[in-house]
PDB file with SEQRES, HELIX, SHEET and CRYST1 records, atoms N, CA, C and O in Angstrom:
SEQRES   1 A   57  UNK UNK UNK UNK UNK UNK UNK UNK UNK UNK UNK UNK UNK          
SEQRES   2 A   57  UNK UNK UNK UNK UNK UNK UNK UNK UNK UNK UNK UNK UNK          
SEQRES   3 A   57  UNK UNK UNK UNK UNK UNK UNK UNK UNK UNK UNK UNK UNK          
SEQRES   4 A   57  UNK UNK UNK UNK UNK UNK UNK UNK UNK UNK UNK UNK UNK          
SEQRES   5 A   57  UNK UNK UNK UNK UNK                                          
HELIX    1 AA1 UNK A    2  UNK A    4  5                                   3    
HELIX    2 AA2 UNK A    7  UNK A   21  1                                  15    
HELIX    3 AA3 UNK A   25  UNK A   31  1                                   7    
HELIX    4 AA4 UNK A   32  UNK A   34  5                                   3    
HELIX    5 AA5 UNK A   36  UNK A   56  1                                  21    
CRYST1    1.000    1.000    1.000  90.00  90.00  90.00 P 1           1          
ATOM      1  N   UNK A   1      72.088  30.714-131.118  1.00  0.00           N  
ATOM      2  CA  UNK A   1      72.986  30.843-132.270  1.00  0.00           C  
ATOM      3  C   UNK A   1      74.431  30.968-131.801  1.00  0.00           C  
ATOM      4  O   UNK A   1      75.344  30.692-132.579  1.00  0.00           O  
ATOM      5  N   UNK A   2      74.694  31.417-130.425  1.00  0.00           N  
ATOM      6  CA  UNK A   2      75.676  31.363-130.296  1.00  0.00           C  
ATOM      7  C   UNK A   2      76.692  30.221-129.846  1.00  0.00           C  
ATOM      8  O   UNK A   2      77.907  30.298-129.660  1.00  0.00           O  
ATOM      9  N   UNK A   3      75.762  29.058-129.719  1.00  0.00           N  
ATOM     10  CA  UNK A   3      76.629  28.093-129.825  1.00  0.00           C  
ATOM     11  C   UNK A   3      77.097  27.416-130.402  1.00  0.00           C  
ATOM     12  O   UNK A   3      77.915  26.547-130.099  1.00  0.00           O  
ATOM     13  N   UNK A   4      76.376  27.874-131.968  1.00  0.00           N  
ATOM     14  CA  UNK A   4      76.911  27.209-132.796  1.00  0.00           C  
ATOM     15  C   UNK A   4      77.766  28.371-133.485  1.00  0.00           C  
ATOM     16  O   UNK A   4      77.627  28.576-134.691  1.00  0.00           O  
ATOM     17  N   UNK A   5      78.480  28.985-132.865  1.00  0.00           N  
ATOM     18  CA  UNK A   5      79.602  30.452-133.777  1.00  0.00           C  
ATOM     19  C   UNK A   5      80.380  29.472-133.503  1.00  0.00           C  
ATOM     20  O   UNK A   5      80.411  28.664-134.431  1.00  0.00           O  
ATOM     21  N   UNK A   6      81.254  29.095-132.311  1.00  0.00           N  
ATOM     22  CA  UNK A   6      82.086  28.554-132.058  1.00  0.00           C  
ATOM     23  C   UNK A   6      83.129  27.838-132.985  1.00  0.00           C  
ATOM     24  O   UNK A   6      84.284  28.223-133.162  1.00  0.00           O  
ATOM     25  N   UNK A   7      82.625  26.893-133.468  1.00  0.00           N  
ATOM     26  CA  UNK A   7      83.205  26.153-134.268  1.00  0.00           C  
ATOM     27  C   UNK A   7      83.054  26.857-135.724  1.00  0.00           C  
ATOM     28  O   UNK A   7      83.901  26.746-136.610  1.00  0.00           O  
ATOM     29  N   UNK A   8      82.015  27.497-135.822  1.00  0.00           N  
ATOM     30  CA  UNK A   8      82.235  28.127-137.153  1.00  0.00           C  
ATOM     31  C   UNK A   8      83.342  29.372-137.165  1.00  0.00           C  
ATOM     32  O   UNK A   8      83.789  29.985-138.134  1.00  0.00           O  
ATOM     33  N   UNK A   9      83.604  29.518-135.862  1.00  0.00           N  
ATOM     34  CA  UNK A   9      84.943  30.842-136.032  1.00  0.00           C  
ATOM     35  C   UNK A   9      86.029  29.675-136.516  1.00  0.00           C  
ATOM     36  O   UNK A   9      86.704  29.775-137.540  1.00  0.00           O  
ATOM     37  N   UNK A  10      86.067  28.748-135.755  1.00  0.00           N  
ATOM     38  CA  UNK A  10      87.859  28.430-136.178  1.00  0.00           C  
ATOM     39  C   UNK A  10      87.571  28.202-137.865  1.00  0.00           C  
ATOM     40  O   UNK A  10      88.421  28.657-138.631  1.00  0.00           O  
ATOM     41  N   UNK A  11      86.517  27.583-138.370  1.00  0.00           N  
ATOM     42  CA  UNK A  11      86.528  27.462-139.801  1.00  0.00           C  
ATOM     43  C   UNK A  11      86.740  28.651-140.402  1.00  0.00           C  
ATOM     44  O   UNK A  11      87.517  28.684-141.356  1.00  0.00           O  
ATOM     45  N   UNK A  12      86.170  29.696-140.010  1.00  0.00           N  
ATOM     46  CA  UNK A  12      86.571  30.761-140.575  1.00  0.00           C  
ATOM     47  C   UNK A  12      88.043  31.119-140.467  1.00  0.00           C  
ATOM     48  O   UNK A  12      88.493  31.483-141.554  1.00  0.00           O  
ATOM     49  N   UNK A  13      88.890  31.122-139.512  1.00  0.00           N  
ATOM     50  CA  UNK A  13      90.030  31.461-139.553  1.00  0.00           C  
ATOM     51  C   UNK A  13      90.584  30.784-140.134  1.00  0.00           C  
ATOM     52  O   UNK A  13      91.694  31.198-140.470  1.00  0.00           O  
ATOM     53  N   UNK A  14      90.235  29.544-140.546  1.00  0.00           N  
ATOM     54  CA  UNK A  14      91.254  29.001-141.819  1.00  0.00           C  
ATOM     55  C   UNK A  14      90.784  29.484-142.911  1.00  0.00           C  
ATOM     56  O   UNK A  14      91.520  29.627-143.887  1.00  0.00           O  
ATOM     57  N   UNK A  15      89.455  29.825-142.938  1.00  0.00           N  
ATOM     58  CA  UNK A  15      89.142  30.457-144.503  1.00  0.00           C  
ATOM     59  C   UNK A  15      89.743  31.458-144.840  1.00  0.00           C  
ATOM     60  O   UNK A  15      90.077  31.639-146.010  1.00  0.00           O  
ATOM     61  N   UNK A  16      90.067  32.536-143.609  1.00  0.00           N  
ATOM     62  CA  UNK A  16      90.632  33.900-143.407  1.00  0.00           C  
ATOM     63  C   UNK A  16      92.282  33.346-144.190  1.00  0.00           C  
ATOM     64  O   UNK A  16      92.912  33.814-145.138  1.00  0.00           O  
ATOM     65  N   UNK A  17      92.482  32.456-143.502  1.00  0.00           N  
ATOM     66  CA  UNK A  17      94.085  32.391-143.897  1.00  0.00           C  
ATOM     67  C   UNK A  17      93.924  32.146-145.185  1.00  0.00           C  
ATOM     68  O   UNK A  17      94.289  33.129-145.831  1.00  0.00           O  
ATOM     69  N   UNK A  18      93.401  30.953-146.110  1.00  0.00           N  
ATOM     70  CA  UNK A  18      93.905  30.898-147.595  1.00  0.00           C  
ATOM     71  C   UNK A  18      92.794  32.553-147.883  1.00  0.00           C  
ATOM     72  O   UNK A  18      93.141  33.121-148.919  1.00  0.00           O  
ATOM     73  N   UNK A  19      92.104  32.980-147.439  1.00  0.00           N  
ATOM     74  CA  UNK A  19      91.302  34.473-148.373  1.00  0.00           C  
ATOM     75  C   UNK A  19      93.207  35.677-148.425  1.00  0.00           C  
ATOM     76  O   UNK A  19      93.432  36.594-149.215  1.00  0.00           O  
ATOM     77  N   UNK A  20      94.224  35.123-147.243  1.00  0.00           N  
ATOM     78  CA  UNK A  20      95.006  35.959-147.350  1.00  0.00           C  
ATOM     79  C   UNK A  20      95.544  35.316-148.609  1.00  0.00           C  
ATOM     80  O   UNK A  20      95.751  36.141-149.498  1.00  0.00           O  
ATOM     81  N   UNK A  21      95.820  34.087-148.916  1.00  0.00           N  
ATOM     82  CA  UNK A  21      96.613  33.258-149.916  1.00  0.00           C  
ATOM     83  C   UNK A  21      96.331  33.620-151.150  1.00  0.00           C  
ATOM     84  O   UNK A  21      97.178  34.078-151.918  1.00  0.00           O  
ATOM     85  N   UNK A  22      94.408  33.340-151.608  1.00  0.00           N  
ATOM     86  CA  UNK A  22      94.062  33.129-152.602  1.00  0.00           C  
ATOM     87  C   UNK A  22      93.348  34.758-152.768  1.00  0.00           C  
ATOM     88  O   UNK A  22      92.811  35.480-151.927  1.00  0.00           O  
ATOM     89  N   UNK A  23      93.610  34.950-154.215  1.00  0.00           N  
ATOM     90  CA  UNK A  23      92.754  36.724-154.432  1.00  0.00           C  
ATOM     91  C   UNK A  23      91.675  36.657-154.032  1.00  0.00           C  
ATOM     92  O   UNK A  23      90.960  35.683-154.266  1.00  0.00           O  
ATOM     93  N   UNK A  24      91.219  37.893-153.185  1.00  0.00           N  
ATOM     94  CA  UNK A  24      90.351  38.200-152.826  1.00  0.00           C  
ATOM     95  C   UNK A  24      89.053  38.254-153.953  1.00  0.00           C  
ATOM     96  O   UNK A  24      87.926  37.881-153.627  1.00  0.00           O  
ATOM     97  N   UNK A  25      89.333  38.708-155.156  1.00  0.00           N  
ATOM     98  CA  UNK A  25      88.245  38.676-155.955  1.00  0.00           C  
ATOM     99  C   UNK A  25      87.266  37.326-156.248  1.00  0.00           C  
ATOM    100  O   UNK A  25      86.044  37.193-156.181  1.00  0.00           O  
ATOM    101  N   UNK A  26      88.684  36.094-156.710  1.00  0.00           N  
ATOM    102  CA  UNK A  26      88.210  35.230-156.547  1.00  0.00           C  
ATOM    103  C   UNK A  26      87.442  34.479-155.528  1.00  0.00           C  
ATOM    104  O   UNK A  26      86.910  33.433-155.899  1.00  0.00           O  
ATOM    105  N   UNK A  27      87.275  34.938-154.041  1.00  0.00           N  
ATOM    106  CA  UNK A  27      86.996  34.991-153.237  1.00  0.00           C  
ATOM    107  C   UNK A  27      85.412  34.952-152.978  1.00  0.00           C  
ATOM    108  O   UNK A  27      84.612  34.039-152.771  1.00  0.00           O  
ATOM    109  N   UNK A  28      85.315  36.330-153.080  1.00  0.00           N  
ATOM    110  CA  UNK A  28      84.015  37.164-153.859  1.00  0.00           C  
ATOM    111  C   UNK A  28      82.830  36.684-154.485  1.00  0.00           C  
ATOM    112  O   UNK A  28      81.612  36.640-154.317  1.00  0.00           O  
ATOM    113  N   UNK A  29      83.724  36.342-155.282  1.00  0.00           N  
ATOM    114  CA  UNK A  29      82.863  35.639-156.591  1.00  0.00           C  
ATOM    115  C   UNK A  29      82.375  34.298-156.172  1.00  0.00           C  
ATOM    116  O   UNK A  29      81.349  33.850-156.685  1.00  0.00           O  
ATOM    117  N   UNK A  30      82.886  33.777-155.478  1.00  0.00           N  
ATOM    118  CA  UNK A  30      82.259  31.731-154.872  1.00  0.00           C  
ATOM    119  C   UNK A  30      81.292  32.346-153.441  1.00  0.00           C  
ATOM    120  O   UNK A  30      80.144  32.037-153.121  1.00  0.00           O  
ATOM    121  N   UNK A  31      82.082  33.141-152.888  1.00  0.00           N  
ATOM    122  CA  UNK A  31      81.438  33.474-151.315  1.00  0.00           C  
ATOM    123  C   UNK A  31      80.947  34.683-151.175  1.00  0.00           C  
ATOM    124  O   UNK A  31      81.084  34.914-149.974  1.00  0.00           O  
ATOM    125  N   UNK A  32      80.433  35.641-151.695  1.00  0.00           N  
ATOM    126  CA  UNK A  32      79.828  37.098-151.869  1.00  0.00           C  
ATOM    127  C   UNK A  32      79.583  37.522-150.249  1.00  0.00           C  
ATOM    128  O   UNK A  32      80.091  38.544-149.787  1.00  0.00           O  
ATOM    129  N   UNK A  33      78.788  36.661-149.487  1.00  0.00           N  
ATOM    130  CA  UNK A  33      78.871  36.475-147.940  1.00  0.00           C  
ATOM    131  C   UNK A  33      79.885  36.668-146.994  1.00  0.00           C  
ATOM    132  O   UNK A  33      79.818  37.027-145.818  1.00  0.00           O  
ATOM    133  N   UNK A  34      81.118  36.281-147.916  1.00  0.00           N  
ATOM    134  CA  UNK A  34      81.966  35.458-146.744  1.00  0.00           C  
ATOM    135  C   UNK A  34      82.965  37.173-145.795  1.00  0.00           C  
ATOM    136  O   UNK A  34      83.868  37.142-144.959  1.00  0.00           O  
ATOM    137  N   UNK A  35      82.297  38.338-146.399  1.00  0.00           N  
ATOM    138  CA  UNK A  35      82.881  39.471-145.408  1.00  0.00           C  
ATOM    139  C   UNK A  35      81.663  39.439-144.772  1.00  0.00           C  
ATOM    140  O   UNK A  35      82.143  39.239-143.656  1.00  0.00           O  
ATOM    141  N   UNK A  36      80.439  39.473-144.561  1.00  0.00           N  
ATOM    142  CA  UNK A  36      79.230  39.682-144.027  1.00  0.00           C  
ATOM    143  C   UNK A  36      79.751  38.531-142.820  1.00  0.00           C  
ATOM    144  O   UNK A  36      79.643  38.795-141.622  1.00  0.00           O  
ATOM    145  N   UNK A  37      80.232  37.444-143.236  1.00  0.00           N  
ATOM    146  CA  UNK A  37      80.119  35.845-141.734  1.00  0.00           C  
ATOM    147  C   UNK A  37      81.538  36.750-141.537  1.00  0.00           C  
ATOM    148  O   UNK A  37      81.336  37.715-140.799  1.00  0.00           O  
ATOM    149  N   UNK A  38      82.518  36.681-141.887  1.00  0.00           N  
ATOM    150  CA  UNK A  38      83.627  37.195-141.134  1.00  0.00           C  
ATOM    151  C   UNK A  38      83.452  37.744-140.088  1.00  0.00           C  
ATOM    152  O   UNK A  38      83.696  37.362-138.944  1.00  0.00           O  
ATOM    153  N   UNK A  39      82.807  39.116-140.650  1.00  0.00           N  
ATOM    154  CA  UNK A  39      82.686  40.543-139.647  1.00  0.00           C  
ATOM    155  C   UNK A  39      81.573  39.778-138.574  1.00  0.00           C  
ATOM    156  O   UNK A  39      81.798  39.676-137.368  1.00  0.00           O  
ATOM    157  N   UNK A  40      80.694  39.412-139.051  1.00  0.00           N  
ATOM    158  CA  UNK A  40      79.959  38.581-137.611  1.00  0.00           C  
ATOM    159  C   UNK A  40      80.573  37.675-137.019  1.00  0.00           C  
ATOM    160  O   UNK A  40      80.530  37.918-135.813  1.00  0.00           O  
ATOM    161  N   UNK A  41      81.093  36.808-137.217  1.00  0.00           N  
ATOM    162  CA  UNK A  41      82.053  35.682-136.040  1.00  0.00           C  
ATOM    163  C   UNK A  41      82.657  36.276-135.593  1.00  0.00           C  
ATOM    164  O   UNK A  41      82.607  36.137-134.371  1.00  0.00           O  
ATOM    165  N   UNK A  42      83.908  37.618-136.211  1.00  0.00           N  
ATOM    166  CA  UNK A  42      84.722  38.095-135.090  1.00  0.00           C  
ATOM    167  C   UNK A  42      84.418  39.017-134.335  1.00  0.00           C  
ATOM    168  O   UNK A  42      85.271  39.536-133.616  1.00  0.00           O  
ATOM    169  N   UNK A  43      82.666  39.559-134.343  1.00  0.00           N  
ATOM    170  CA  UNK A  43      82.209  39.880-133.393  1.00  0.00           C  
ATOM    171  C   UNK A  43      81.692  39.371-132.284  1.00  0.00           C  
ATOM    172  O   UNK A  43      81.606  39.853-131.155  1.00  0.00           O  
ATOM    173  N   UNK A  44      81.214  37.908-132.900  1.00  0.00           N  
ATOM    174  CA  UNK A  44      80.811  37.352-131.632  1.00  0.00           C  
ATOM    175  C   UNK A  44      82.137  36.084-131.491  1.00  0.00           C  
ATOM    176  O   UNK A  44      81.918  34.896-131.255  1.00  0.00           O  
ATOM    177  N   UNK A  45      82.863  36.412-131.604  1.00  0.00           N  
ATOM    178  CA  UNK A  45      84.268  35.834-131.267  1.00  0.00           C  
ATOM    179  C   UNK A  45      84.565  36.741-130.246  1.00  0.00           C  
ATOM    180  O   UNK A  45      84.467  36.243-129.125  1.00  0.00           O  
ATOM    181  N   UNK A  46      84.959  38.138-130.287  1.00  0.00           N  
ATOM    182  CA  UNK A  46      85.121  38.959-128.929  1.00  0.00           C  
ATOM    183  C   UNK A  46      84.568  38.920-128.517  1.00  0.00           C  
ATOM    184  O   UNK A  46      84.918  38.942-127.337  1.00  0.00           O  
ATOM    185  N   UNK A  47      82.698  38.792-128.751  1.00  0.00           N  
ATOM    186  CA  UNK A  47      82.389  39.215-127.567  1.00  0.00           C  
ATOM    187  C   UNK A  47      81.648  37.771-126.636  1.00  0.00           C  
ATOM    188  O   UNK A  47      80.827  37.927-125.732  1.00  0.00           O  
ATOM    189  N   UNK A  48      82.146  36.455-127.096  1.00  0.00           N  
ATOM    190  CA  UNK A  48      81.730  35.283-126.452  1.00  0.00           C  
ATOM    191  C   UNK A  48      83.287  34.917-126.099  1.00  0.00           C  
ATOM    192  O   UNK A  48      83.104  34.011-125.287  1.00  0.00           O  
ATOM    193  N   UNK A  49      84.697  35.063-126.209  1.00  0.00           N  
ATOM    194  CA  UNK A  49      85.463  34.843-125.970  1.00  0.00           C  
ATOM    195  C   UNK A  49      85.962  34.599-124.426  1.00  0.00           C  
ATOM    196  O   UNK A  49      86.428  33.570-123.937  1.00  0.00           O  
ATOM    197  N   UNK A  50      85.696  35.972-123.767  1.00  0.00           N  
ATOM    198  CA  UNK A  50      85.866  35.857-121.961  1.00  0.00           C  
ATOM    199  C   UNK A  50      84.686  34.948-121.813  1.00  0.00           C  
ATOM    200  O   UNK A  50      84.816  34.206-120.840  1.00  0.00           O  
ATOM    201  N   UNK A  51      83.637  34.788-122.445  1.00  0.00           N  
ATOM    202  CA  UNK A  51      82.796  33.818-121.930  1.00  0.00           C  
ATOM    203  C   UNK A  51      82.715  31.994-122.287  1.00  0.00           C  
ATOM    204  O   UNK A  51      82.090  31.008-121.894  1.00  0.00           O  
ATOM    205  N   UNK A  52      83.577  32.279-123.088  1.00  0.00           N  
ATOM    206  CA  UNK A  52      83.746  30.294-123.278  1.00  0.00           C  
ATOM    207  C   UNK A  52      85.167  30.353-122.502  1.00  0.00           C  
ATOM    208  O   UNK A  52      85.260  29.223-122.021  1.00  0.00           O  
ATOM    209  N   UNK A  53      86.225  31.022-122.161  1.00  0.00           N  
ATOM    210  CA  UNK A  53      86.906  30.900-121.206  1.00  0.00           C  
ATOM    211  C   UNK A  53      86.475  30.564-119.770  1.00  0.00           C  
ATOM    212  O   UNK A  53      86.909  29.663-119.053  1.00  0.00           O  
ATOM    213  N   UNK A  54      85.588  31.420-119.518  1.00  0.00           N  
ATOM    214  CA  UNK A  54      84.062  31.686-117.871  1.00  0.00           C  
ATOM    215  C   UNK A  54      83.978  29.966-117.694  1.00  0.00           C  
ATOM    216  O   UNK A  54      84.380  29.269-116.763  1.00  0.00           O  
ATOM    217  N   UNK A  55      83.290  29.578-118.977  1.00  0.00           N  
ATOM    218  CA  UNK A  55      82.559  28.323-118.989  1.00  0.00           C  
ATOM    219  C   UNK A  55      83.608  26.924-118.798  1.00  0.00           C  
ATOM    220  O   UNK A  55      83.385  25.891-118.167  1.00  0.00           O  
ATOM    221  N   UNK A  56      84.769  27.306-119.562  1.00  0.00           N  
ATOM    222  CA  UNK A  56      85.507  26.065-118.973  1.00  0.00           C  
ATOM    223  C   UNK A  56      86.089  25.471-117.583  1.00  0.00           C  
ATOM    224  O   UNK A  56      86.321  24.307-117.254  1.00  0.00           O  
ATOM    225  N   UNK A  57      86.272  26.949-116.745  1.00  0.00           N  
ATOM    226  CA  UNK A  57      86.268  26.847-115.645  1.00  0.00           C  
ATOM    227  C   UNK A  57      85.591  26.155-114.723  1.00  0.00           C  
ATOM    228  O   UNK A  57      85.859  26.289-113.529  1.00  0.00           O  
TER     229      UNK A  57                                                      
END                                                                             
């Protein structure tokens, strides 16, 4: 599973950016999930981060 976070973090960080744009409620209401995937990608965003750095090397 963790190889497929990857690409789903950067999607998330654009989602992150318009969730700053667009109200959060409205938010909510389409994606009820979307703090549950947050809080998980940017966990395994830190904690696969030094390691897809490791790997490009």
């Amino acid at each position: 599973m963790y190889h497929s976070s990857p690409p789903v973090i950067d999607y998330n960080r654009t989602s992150f950016q318009v969730k700053g744009e667009i109200k959060m409620e409205n938010n909510n209401r389409f994606w009820p999930h979307i703090r549950r995937v947050t809080h998980i990608m940017m966990m395994a965003h830190r904690s696969c981060f030094d390691f897809h750095l490791f790997n490009a090397r």
